[in-house]
Legacy VTK file of the C-alpha trace (Angstrom):
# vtk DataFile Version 3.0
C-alpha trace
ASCII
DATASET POLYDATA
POINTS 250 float
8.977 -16.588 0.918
10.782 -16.897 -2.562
12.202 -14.274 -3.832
9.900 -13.537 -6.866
11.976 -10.392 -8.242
13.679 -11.182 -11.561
16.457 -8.982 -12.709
14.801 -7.858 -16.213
12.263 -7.933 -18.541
8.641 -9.345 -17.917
8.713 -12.717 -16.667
7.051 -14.566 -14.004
6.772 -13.685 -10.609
8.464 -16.775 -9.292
6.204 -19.935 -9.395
3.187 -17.694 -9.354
0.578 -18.649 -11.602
-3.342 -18.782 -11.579
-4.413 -22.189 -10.366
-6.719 -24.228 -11.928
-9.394 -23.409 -9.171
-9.062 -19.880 -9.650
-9.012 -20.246 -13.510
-12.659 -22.014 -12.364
-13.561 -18.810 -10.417
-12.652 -16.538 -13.473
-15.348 -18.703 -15.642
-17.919 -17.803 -13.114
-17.985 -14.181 -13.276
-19.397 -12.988 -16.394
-16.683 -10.213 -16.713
-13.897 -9.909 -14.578
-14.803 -6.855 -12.323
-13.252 -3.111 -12.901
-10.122 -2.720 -10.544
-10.832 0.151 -8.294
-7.773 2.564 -7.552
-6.698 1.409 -3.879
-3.392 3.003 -2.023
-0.879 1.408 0.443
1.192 2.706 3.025
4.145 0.842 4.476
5.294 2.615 7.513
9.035 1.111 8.901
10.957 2.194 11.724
14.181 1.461 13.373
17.194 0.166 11.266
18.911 -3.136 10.394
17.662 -6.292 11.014
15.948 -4.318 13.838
13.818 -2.178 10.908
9.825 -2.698 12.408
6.993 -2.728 9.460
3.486 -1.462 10.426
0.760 -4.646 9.956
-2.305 -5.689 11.075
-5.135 -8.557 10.421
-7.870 -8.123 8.961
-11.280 -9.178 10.270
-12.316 -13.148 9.486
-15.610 -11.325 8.851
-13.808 -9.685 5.321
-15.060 -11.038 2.109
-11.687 -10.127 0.372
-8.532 -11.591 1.831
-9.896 -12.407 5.508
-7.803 -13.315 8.825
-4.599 -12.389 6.959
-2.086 -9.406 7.552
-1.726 -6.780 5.159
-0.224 -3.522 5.423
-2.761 -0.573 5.947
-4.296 0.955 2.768
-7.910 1.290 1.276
-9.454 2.758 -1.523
-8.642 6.087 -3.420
-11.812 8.348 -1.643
-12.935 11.352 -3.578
-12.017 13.212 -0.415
-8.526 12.585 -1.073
-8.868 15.244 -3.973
-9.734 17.676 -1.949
-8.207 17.511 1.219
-5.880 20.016 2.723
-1.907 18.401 2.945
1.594 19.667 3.968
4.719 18.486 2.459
5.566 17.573 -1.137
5.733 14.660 -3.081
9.192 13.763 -3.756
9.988 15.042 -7.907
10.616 10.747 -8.372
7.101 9.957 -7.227
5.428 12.538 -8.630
6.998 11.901 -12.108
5.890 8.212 -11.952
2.396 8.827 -10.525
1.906 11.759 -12.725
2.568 9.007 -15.609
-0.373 7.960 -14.657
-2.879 10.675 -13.741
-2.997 14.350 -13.617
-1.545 16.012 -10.506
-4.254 16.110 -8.414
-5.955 12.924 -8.423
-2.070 11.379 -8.354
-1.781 12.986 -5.192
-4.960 11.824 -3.596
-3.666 8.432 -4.651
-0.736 9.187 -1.776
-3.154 10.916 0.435
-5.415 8.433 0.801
-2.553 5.889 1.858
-1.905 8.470 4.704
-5.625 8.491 6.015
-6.317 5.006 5.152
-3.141 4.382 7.980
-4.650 6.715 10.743
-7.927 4.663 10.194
-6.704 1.689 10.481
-3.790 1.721 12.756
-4.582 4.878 14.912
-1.079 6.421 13.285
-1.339 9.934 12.041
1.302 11.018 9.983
0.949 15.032 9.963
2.363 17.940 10.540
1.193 21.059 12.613
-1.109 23.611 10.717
-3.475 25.956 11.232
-5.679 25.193 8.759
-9.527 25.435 10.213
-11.355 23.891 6.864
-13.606 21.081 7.499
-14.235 18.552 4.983
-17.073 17.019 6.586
-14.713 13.615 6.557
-14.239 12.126 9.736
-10.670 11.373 8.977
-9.293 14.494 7.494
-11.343 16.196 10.387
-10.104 13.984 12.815
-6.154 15.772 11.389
-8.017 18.936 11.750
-8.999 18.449 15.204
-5.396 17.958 16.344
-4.131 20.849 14.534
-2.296 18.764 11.952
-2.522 17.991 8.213
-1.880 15.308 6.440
2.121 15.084 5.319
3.577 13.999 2.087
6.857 14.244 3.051
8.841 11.405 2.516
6.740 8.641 1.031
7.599 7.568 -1.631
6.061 5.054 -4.292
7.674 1.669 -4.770
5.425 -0.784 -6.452
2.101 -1.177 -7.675
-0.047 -4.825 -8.038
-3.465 -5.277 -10.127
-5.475 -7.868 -8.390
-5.983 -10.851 -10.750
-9.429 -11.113 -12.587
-11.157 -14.356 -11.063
-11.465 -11.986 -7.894
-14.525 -10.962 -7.351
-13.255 -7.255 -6.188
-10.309 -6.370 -7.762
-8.226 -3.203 -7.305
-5.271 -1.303 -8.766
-3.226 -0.718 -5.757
0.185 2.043 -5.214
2.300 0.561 -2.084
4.474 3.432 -0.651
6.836 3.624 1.820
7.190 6.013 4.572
10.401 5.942 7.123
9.790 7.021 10.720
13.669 7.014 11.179
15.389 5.527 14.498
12.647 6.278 17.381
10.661 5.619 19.593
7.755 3.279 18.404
4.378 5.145 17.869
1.674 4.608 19.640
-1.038 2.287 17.199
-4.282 1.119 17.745
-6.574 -1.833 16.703
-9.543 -0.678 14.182
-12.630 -2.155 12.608
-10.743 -2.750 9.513
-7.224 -4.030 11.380
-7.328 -6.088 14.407
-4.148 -6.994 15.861
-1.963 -3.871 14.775
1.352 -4.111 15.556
5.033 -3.371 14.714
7.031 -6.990 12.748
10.402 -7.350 11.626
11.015 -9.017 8.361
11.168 -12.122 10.030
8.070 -12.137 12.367
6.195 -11.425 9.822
7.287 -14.916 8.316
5.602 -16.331 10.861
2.373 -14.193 10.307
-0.151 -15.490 7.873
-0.560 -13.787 4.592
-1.556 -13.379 1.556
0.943 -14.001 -1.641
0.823 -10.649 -2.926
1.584 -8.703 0.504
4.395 -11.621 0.274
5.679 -10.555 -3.264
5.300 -6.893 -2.349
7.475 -7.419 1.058
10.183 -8.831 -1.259
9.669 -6.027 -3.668
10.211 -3.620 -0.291
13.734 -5.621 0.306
15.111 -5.283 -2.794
13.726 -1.642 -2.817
15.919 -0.992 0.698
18.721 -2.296 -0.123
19.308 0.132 -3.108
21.733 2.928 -2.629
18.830 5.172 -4.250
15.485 4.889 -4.944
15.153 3.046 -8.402
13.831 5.280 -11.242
11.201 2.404 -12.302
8.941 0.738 -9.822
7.472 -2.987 -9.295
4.724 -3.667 -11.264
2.818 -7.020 -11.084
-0.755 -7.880 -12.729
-2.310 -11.340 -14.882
-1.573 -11.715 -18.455
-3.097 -14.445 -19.843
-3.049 -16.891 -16.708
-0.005 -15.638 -15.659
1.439 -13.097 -13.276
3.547 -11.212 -14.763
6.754 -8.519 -13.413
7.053 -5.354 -15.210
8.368 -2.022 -14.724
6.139 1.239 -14.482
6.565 3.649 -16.365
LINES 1 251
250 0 1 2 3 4 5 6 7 8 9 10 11 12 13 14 15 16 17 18 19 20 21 22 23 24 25 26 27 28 29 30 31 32 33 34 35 36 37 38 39 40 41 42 43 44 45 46 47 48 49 50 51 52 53 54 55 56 57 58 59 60 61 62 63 64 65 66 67 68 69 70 71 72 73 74 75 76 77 78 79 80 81 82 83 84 85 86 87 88 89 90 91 92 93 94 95 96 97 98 99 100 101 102 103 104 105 106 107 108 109 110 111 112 113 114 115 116 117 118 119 120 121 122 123 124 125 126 127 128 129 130 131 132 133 134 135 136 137 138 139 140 141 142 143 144 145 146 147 148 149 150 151 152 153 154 155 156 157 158 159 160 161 162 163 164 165 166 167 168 169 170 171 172 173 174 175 176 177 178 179 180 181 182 183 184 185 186 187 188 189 190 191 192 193 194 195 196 197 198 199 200 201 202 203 204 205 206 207 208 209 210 211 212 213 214 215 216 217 218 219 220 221 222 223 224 225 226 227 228 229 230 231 232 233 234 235 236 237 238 239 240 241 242 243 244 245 246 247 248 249
């Protein structure tokens, strides 16, 4: 993987640009579809060149991005509006992701990167409550059931990628990053969305195949952990005129 991260301004993202077959695939839509909001949760533990990052592969039976790994993440539900959470969003990702939408719905966009993890990778992030409300959502049940809630606490946001338009589903997706700390592993499971869940280092994941945004947005995550401090400006990639493009947001 090259190292697509440019030091400032908007310029490329490496040697990325839209080939002339997907230029082709743009022609056939008759409008490029609406991205939907989508949210991404990358889960690391361990330290060092030991650090572990959270994966799995998606089904060959997917119509977008099939066989490859990705990290787990789905969809902004409208669930994730309503839901019942502990923690706090850290005051740096809630400035930037209240940038973009009013408090609530910016932190369903974090929520749903929490249950979209415990439904595909078995991992649920929570923290003990009492809280008996049932949303009639098999996930945020399924935190109920255990006596936990969903916890905020210490994600924070770190880029965000708009899928190019010759897709034909496109989304506008938030990556976060959660840190388990130096421990024990936690238990994971295989899903129908994820098969093959698992724990990688930096470099098995070379060896994994994927897709070139999860490999621009890894790079984006090693530049991100190897700052003394989060950055007060995150990663953000999307297609300008046949070209991806690297800007800051907000």
């Amino acid at each position: 993987m090259s190292d697509p991260i440019k030091n400032s301004g908007p310029v490329l993202v490496g040697k990325m640009k839209i080939t002339d077959g997907e230029r082709a695939k743009r022609k056939e839509l008759t409008r490029a579809p609406r991205p939907r909001l989508a949210s991404t949760l990358v889960v690391t533990c361990g330290s060092g060149k030991d650090l572990k990052i959270l994966m799995g592969q998606r089904s060959k039976r997917h119509d977008f991005m099939p066989s490859v790994y990705v990290f787990p993440g789905g969809r902004v539900d409208r669930a994730d509006s309503y839901a019942k959470y502990a923690g706090d969003l850290s005051p740096r990702t809630q400035r930037i992701m209240e940038t973009a939408y009013n408090p609530r719905r910016a932190r369903a966009v974090v929520l749903a990167s929490v249950r979209e993890t415990w439904e595909e990778t078995g991992l649920m992030l929570g923290a003990p409550s009492e809280t008996h409300r049932n949303l009639t959502n098999a996930s945020y049940d399924a935190f109920r059931a255990k006596g936990q809630l969903p916890d905020l606490s210490g994600i924070e946001v770190f880029g965000r990628a708009v899928t190019p338009p010759h897709r034909h589903k496109r989304f506008d997706a938030w990556f976060f990053v959660k840190h388990l700390g130096e421990r024990r592993l936690p238990k994971i499971s295989d899903s129908s969305e994820l098969l093959n869940v698992g724990w990688f280092t930096f470099d098995e994941i070379e060896k994994l195949e994927t897709q070139r945004a999860t490999d621009m947005m890894l790079q984006v995550l090693k530049r991100y952990l190897k700052a003394d401090r989060p950055p007060e400006h995150i990663f953000y990639s999307r297609a300008i005129r046949g070209e991806f493009k690297m800007l800051q947001f907000p």
